[in-house]
C-alpha positions in Angstrom: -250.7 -123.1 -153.7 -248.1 -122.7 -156.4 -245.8 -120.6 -154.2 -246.6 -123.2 -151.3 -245.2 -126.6 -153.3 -242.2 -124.3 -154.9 -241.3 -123.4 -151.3 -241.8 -127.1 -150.1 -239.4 -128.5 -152.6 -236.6 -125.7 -152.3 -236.8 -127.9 -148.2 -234.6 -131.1 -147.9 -236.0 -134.5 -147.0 -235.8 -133.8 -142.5 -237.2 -130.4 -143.2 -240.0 -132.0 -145.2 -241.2 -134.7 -143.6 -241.2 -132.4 -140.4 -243.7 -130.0 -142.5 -246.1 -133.1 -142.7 -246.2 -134.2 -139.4 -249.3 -133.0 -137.0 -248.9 -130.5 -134.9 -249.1 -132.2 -131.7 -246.5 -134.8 -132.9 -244.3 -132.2 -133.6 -244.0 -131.3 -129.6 -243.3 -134.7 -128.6 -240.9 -135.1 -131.9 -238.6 -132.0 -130.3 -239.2 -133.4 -126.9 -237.4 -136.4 -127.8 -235.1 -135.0 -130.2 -233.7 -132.9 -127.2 -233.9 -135.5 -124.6 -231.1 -137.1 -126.5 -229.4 -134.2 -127.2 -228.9 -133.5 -123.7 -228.3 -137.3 -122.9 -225.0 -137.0 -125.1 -223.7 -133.6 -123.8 -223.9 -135.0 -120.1 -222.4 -138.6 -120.5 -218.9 -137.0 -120.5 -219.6 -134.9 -117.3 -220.5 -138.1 -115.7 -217.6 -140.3 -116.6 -215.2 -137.3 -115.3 -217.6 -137.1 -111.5 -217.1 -140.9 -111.3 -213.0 -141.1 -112.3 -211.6 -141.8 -108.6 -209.5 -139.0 -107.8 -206.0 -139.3 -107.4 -204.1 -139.7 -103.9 -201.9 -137.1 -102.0 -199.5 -139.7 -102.0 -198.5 -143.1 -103.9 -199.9 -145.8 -101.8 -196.1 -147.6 -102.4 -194.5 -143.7 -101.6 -195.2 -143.7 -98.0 -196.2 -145.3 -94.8 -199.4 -143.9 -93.4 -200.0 -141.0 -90.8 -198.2 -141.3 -87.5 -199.3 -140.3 -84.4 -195.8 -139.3 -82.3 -195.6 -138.4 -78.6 -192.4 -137.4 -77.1 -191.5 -137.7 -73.8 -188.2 -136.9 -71.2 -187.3 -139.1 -68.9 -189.6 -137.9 -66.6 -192.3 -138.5 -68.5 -193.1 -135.0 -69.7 -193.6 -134.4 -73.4 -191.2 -132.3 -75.6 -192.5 -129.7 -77.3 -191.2 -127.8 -80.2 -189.7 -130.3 -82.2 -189.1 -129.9 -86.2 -189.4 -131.8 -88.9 -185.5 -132.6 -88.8 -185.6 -133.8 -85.4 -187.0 -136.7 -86.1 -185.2 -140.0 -87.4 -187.1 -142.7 -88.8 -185.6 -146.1 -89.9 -187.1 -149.3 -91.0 -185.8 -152.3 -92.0 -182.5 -150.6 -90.8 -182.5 -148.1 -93.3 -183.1 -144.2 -92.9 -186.1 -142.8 -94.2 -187.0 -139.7 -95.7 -189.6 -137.4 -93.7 -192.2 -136.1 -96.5 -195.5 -135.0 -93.9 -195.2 -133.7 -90.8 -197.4 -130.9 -88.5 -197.4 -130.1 -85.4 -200.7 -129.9 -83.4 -200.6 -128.4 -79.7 -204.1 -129.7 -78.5 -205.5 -132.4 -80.7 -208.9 -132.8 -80.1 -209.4 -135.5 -78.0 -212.5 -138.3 -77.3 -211.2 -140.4 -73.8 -212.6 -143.3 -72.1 -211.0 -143.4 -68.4 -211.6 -146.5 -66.7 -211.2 -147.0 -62.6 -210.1 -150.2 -61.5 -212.0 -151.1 -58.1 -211.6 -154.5 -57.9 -209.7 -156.6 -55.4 -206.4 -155.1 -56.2 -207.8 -151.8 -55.5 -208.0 -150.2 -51.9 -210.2 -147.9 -50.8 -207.4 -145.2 -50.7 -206.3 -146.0 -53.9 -209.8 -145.4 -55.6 -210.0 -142.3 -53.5 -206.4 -141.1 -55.5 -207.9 -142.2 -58.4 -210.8 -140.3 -58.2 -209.3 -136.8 -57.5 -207.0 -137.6 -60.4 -209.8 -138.0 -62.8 -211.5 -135.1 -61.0 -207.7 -132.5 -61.9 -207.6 -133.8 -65.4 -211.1 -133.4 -66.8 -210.8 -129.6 -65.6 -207.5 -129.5 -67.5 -208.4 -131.5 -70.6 -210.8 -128.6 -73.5 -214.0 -127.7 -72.8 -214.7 -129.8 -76.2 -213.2 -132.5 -75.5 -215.3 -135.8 -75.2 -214.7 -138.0 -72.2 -216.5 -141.3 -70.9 -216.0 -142.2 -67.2 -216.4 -145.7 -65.7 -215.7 -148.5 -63.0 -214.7 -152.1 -63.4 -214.0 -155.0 -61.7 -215.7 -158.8 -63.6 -218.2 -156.2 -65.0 -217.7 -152.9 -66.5 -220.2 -149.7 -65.2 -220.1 -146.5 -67.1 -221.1 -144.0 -64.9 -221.0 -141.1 -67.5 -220.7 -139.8 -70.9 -219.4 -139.9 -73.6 -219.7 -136.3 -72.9 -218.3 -132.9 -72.6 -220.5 -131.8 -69.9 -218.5 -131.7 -66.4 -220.8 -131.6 -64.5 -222.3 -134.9 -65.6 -218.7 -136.2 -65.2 -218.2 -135.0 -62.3 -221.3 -136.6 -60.6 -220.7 -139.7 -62.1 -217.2 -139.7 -61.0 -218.1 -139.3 -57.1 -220.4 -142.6 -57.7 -217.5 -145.2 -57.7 -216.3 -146.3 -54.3 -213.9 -149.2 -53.9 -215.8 -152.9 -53.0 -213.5 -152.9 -49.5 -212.2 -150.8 -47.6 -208.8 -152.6 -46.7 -205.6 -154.0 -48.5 -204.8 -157.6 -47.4 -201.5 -158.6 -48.6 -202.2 -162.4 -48.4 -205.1 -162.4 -49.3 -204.3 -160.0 -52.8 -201.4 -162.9 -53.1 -203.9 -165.8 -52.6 -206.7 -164.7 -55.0 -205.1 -161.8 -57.1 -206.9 -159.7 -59.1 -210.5 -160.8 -60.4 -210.4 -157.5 -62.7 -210.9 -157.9 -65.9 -209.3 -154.9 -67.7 -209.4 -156.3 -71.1 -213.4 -156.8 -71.4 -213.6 -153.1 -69.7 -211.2 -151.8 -72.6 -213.8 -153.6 -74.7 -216.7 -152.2 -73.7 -215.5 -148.7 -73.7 -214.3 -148.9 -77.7 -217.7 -149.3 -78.6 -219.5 -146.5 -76.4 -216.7 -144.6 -78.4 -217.1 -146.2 -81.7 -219.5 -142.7 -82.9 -217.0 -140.8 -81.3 -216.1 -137.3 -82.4 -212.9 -136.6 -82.6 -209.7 -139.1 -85.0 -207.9 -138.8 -81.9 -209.0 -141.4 -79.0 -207.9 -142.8 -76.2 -208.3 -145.3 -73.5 -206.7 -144.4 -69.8 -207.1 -146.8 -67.6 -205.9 -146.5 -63.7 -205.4 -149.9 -61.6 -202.9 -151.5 -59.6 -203.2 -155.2 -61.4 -204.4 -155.0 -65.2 -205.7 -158.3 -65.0 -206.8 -160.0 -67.9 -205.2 -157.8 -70.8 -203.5 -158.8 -74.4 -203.2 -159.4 -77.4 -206.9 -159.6 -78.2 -207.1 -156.5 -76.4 -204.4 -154.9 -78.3 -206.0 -156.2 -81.4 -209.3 -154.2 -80.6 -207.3 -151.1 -79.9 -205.0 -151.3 -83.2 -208.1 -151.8 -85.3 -210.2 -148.8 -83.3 -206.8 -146.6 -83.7 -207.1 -145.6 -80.3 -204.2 -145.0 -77.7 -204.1 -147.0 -74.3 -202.7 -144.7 -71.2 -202.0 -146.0 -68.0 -201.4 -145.0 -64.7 -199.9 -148.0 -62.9 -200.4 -148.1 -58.9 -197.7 -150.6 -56.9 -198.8 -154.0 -56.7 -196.4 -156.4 -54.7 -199.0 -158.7 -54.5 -200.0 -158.9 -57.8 -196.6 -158.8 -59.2 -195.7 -161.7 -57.0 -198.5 -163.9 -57.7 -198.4 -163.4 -61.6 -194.6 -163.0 -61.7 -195.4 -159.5 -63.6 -197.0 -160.7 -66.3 -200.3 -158.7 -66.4 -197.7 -155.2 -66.1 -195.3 -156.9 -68.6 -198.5 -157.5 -70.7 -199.9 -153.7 -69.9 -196.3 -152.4 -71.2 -196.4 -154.1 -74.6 -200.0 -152.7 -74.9 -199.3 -148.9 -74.5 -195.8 -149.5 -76.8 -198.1 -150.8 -79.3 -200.4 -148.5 -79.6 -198.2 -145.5 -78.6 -199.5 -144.6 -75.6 -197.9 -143.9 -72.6 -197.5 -145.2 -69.0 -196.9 -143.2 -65.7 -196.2 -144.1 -62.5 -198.0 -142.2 -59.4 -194.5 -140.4 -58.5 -194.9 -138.7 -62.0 -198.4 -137.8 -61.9 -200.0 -137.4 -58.2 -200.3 -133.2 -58.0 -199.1 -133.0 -62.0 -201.9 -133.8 -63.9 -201.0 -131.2 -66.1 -198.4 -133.8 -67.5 -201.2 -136.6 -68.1 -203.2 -133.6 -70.2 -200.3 -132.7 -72.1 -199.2 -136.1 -73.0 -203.0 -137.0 -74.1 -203.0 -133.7 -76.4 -199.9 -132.4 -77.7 -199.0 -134.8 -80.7 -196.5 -134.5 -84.2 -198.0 -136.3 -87.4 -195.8 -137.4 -89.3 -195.4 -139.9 -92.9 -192.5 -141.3 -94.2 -191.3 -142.9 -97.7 -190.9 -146.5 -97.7 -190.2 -149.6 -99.8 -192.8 -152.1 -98.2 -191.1 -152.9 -95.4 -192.5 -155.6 -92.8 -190.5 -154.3 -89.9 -191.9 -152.0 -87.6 -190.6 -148.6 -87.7 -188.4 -147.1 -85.1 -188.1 -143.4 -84.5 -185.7 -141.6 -82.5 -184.7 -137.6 -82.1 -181.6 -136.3 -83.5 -179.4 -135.6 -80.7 -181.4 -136.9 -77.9 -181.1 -140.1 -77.1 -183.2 -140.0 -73.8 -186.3 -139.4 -75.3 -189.0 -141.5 -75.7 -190.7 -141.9 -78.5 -194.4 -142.9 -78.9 -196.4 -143.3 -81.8 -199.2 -145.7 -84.0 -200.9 -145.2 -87.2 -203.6 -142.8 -87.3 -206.5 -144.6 -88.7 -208.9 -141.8 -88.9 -209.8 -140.4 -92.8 -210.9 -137.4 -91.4 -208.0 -136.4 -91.2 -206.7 -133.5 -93.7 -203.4 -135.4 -94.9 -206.1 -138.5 -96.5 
């Protein structure tokens, strides 16, 4: 008992009043004891997992991710381009080039849309079908396509999907309402289409879609019905708006080419592209390419409220198309 008290007070005051507490108590006392232990060693690790990481660039250092086509005067895109072949400017200044990569065949979720209303001939939705019909066998095997048919109301007759044989059944399903073009009659009652409720519609069967890249193409003769709220819609979905414009005298007479002046402003803004049936009837391989070959690009900036303008060194006949690309998916974000 002697040896006992001399070795209890040798103890200090924690290492004694641990000797006199019950043995049960003393589980739940070290329990505790490393509960909090643990607490304080992890509250570090935690503040470093929630510290927002740092962007790949300032937000003030550059101007977003563009999406760039380039096209000849025919309408074919230019391939092969480098980083110093392109020229951007805003606010009439030059800017400098700091992202930029090349991609051959973006992946690609497309919504095609097939005028059939009174604009539309039976022979003209028969040219528009076997268009449809070439380019889906062109576009990837992956690629995600919704086809459909419009006139006052919108029809989807298949997809989103990359199955083409789905597409292709669907496709064979539109047929024009009549069979015959009436010039007076397309200038007395011009189109009742309305493409910009079928654009619409078609951003949000594509609004799960797979892939950044998406695009609307629609094929008509009148583009009744489309702007700016439609262009809104497509700026805010990031997606591109294709055309393929079939001749309209009527239509152009009646509305003194305001629905194709409206259609032009819509593929600028969104940097799409427009073709006429010369360019594309038997080369659909020029529609594919246009729809999948793409440059990103960034550029520094100082805030400027002017839109940008883009040209290629040394070729002046180009065309240059491009919007942001609004997709975080992306590897540049």
């Amino acid at each position: 008992m002697l040896v006992r008290c001399l070795r209890v007070s040798r103890l200090n005051a924690f290492q004694r009043f641990f000797l006199l507490i019950p043995k049960k108590m003393k589980r739940v006392f070290v329990y505790l004891i490393t509960s909090v232990l643990l607490a304080c060693l992890l509250l570090p690790v935690r503040a470093q997992e929630q510290k927002p990481q740092e962007p790949r660039f300032r937000a003030e250092a550059y101007a977003g991710l563009l999406e760039v086509r380039v096209t000849d005067q025919a309408g074919r895109p230019v391939t092969g381009l480098k980083q110093e072949d392109f020229q951007v400017a805003e606010d009439g200044k030059t800017r400098k080039v700091i992202f930029f990569r090349r991609e051959e065949s973006v992946p690609l979720s497309l919504g095609i849309l097939i005028d059939i209303g009174s604009t539309m001939s039976g022979e003209y939705v028969s040219q528009a079908r076997e268009m449809i019909f070439e380019l889906i066998h062109l576009l990837d095997r992956e690629d995600e396509i919704l086809v459909g048919c419009y006139d006052e109301g919108v029809h989807v007759v298949s997809g989103p999907t990359s199955d083409r044989k789905e597409l292709v059944d669907g496709l064979w399903n539109i047929a024009a309402r009549r069979k015959q073009k009436s010039f007076l009659r397309d200038l007395l009652r011009g189109t009742d289409s309305r493409t910009g409720r079928a654009v619409d519609l078609t951003l949000l069967e594509l609004k799960r879609a797979k892939y950044g890249t998406k695009v609307i193409l629609v094929i008509s003769a009148g583009f009744g019905a489309i702007g700016l709220g439609t262009l809104d819609h497509l700026q805010i979905a990031g997606a591109r708006f294709f055309a393929i414009s079939l001749p309209n005298k009527a239509g152009d007479i009646l509305g003194l080419g305001g629905d194709q002046m409206a259609r032009k402003k819509v593929v600028e803004e969104t940097g799409g592209i427009s073709y006429s049936p010369q360019e594309v009837i038997g080369k659909l391989q020029v529609v594919r390419d246009g729809l999948k070959m793409v440059y990103l690009l960034a550029y520094e900036t100082e805030g400027g409220k002017g839109r940008a303008e883009i040209s290629i060194t040394n070729h002046p006949e180009y065309r240059v198309h491009f919007a942001p690309r609004v997709s975080s998916t992306d590897p540049f974000y």
